[in-house]
C-alpha positions in Angstrom: 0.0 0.0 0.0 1.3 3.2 -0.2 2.1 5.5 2.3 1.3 9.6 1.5 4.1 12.0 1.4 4.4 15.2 4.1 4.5 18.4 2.5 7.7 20.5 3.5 7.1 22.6 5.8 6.7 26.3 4.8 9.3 28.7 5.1 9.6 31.0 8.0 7.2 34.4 7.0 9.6 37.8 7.3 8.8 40.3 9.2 7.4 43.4 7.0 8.6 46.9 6.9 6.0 48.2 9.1 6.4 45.5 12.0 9.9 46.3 11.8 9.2 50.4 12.4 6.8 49.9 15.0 8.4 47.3 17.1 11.8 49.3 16.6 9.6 52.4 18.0 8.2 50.2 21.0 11.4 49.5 21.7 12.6 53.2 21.9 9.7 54.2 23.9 10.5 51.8 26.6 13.8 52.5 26.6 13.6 56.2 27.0 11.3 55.4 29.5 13.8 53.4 31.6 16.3 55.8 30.5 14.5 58.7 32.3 13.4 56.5 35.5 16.8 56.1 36.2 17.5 59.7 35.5 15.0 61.1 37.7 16.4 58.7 40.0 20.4 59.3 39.7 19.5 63.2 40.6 16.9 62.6 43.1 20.3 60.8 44.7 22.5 63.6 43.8 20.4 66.0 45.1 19.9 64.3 48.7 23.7 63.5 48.9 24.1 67.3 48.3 21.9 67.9 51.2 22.9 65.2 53.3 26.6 66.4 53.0 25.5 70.0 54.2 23.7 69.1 57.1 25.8 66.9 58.5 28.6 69.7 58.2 25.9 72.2 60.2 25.6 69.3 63.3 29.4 68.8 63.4 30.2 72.8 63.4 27.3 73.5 65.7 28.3 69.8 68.1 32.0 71.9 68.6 30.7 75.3 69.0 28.5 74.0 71.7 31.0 72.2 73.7 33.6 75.3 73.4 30.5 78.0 74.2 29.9 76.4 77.6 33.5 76.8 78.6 33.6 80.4 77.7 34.6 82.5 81.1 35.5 79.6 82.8 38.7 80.1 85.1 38.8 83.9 83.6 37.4 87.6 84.6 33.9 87.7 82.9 34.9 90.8 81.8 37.5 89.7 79.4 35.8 86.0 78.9 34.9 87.5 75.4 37.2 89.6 72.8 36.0 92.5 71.0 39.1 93.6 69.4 39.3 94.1 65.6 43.0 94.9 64.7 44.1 91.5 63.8 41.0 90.8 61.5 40.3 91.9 57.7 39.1 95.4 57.0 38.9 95.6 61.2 35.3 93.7 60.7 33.6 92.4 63.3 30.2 91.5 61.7 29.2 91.1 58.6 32.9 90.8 56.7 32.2 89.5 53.2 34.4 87.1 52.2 35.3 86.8 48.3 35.7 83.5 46.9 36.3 83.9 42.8 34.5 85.0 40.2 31.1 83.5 39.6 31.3 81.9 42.9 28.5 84.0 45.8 30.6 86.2 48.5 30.3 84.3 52.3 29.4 86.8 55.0 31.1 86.3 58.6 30.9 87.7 61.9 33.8 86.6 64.1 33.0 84.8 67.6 36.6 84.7 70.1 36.5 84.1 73.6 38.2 82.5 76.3 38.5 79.9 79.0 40.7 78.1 81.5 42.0 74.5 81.1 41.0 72.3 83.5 42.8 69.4 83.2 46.2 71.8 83.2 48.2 73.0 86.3 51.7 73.0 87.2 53.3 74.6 90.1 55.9 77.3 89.9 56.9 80.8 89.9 57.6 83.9 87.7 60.4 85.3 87.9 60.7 88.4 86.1 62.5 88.3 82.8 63.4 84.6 83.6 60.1 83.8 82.7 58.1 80.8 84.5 59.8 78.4 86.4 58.4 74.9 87.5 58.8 73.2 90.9 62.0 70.8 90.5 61.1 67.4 88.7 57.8 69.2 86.4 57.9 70.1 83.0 55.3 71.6 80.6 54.5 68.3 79.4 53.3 69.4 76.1 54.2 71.5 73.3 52.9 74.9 72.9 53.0 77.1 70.2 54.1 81.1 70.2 51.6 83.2 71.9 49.8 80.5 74.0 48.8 82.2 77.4 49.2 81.5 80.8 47.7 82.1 84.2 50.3 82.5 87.1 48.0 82.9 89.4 48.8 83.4 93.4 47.1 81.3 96.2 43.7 82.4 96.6 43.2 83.2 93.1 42.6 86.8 93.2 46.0 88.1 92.0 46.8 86.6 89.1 49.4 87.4 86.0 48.7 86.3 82.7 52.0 86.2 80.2 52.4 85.0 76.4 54.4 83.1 75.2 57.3 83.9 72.7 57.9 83.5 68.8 59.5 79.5 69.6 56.3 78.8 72.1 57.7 76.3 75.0 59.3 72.9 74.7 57.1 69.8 76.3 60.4 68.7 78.0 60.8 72.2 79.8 61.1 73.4 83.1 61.2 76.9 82.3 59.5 79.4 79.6 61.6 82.5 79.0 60.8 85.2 76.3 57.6 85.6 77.8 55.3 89.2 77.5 53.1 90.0 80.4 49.6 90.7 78.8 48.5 93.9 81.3 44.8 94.2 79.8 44.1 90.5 81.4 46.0 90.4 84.6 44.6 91.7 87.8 48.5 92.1 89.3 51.5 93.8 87.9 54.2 91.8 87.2 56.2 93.0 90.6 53.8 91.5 92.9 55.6 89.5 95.5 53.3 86.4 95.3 54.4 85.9 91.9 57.7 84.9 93.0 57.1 82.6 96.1 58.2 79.3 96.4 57.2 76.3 98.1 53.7 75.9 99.4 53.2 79.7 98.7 54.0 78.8 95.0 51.6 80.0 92.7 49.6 77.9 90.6 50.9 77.8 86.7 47.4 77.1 84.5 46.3 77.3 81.1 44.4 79.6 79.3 42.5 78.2 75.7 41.6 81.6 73.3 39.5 80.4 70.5 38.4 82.3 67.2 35.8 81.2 64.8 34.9 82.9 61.7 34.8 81.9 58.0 37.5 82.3 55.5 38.7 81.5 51.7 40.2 78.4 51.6 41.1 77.3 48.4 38.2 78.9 46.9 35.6 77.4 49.0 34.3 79.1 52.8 35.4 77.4 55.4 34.0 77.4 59.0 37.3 77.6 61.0 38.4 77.6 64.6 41.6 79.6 65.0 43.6 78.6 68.2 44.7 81.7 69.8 43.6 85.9 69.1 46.7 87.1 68.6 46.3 86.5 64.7 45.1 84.5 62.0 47.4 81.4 62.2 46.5 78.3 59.4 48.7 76.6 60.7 47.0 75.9 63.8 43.3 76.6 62.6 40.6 73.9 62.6 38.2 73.2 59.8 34.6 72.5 61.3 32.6 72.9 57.6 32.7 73.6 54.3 30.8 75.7 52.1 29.6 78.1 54.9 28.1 81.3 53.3 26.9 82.5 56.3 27.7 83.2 60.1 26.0 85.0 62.6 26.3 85.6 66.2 24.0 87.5 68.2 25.0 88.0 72.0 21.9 87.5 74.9 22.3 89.8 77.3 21.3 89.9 80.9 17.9 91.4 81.3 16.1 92.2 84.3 13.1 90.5 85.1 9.8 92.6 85.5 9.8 92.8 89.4 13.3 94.2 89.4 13.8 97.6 90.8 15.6 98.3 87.1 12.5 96.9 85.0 12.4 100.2 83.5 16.1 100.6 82.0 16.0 101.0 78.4 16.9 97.7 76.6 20.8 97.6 74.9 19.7 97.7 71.8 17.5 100.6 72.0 18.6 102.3 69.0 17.6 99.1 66.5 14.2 98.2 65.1 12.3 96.9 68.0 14.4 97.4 71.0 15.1 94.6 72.6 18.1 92.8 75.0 19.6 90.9 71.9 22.4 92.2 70.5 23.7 91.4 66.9 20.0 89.9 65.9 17.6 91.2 63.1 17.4 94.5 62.8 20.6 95.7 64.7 22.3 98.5 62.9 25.9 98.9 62.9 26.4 100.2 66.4 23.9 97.4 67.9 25.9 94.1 66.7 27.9 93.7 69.9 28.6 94.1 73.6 30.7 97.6 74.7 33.9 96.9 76.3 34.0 100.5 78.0 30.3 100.6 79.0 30.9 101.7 82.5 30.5 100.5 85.6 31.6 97.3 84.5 30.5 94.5 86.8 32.6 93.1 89.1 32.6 89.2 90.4 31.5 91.8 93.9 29.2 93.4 92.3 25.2 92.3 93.7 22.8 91.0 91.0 20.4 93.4 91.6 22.8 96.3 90.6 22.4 98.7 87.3 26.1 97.5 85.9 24.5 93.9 86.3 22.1 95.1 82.8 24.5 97.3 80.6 26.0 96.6 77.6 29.5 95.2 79.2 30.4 91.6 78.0 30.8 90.3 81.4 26.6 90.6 81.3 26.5 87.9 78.2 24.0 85.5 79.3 24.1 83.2 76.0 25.4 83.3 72.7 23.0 82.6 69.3 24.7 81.2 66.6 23.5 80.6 63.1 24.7 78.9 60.3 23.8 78.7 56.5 25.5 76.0 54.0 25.0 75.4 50.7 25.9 72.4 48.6 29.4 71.7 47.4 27.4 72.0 43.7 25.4 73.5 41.5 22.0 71.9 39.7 23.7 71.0 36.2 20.8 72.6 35.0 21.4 76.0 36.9 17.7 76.0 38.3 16.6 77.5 41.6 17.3 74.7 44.3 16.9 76.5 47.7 17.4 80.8 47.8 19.7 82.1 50.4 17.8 83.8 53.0 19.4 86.4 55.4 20.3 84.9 58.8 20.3 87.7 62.2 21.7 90.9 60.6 23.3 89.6 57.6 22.0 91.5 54.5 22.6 88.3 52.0 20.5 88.8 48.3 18.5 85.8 47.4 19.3 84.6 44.8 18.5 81.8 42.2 21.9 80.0 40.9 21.2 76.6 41.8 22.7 75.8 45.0 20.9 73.7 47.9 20.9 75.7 51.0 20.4 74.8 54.7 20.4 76.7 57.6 20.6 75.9 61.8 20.8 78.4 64.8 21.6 77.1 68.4 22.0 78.9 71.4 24.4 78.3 74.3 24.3 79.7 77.8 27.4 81.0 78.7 27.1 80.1 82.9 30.4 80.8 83.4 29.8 84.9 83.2 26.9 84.6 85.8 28.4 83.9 88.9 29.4 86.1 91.4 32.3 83.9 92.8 35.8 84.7 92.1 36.3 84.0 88.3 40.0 82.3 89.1 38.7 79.9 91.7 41.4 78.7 94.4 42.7 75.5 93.6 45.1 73.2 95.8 46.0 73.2 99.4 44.3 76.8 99.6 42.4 78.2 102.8 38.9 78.2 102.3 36.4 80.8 102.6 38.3 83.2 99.8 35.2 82.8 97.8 31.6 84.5 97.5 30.4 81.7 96.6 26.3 82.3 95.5 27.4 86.0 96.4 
């Protein structure tokens, strides 16, 4: 019998030109579509890395300046706890300095915060001894390096006549016994430099301590604004400077000052910064014109650590009545938008006057303020320390 034959199978149908086009135009469509998802997603990323960097400059600056407010006045005369003097900065600026950074690139504004405080984890015991400088009790040393310009306390028992000196250009060796080359700075001692309790020895030795000056301000580093702790007043020293954040475009301090409450006998004094819009006890904040941005340094009577609470000098414009500090901070991104659009304006921060603009930089701002309890007591500033007699302080006045 025989068997039927299979056809061949047919060959494979091409594709036409039309089912070519469109599947080639499916395909581009969900390509640009991915193409864009991951886009929109690679800048979303960019843009919160931008951010992310900014803010956690602002809580590293703002952690430092904390933990270095508190100590402000500690160990010192509230009267000089905080420095006013403007010959070592640029342009004599205290406030509001602009700092250029290139062309194209938006000027940073500064104000400039310096104070000081006591070491407490520092003493020695010696003596000073004139142009000899300090010398430690036999067998001490300095134990550290210090460089030119750091400041000491020698300070006599009791604590209430004290010398304060600098050292010289080559600072003081770790290993030595003695500091020579030193200059006796008269605007922060209470003595002069004869006084016989300078020079005693043995248990009538005076105590040797150190005294911390810090600086912080913002400055052109390498085209960017830096956020920068300077270790000492004396100058603008790199070398030993700290760099808290980058990008800073802004920093502001406005100074709380002591205010009296509204049963006080002195209720009625004119608030210290009466000549600003709305007078109030905040000096430095919005609205503060020129004369207004900080505490006076020859408002007179200056209060002393005697003086009662309830006294007029207690609510003038002298630093030593600095109750807290406010500090705020603006940082933009490192960045630009590659497209140049608005991201977030700059806005002005206290008494800054800073343009908003639109040039595509992320922005983001933090204020914090810090009590400062150190220029509130009325017990001596340089408290006795060692073997001392006690009752040589007014302790809660």
């Amino acid at each position: 019998m025989a068997q039927s034959k299979t056809p061949p199978p047919s060959p494979p149908r091409g594709f036409t030109l039309i089912e070519l086009l469109v599947g080639a135009v499916t395909t581009t469509i969900i390509l640009s579509a991915v193409a864009v998802t991951v886009m929109g997603v690679q800048a979303s990323y960019q843009t919160e890395s931008r951010i992310k960097v900014a803010v956690e400059g602002l809580r590293t600056a703002t952690s430092f300046i904390e933990q270095r407010m508190r100590l402000a006045g500690y160990g010192v005369d509230p009267r000089i706890a905080f420095d006013f003097g403007t010959t070592v900065l640029p342009s004599n600026l205290k406030a509001n300095y602009s700092v250029v950074l290139g062309t194209g690139i938006p000027n940073a504004v500064t104000d400039d915060l310096a104070f000081r405080y006591r070491d407490a984890a520092w003493m020695r015991r010696g003596r000073y001894a004139g142009a000899s400088g300090i010398q430690l009790e036999t067998g001490s040393t300095f134990g550290m390096n210090f460089a030119k310009n750091q400041r000491f306390i020698v300070s006599c028992r009791g604590g209430e006549s004290y010398l304060v000196v600098k050292a010289g250009a080559s600072g003081v060796s770790k290993d030595a016994a003695q500091a020579s080359g030193l200059t006796v700075d008269k605007a922060l001692s209470s003595v002069a430099d004869d006084e016989a309790c300078l020079g005693r020895t043995g248990d009538q030795a005076p105590f040797i301590l150190l005294l911390h000056e810090v600086r912080i301000r913002v400055v052109n580093l390498g085209g960017r604004p830096f956020l920068m702790a300077f270790q000492g007043l004396d100058e603008l020293d790199m070398s030993t400077a700290v760099p808290l954040v980058a990008d800073v475009e802004s920093f502001q301090v406005a100074y709380v000052m002591n205010r009296p409450s509204p049963t006080s006998t002195h209720a009625k004094l004119d608030a210290v910064d009466k000549t600003s819009t709305g007078p109030n006890w905040v000096l430095g904040d919005v609205g503060s014109v020129a004369t207004d941005r900080f505490p006076d340094v020859m408002a007179s009577p200056a209060p002393t650590y005697k003086t009662p609470y309830e006294h007029a000098s207690r609510y003038n414009r002298h630093p030593a009545n600095i109750r807290a500090v406010r500090v705020s901070i603006g940082v933009r991104s490192t960045s630009r938008e590659p497209n140049g659009r608005r991201a977030f304006e700059r806005v002005n921060l206290e008494d800054s006057t800073e343009a908003a603009v639109a040039d595509g930089f992320y922005r983001t701002n933090t204020s914090t303020t810090v009590r400062v309890p150190n220029l509130m007591s009325r017990s001596a500033f340089n408290p006795p320390v060692g073997d001392q007699a006690s009752g040589l302080n007014a302790w809660g006045g």
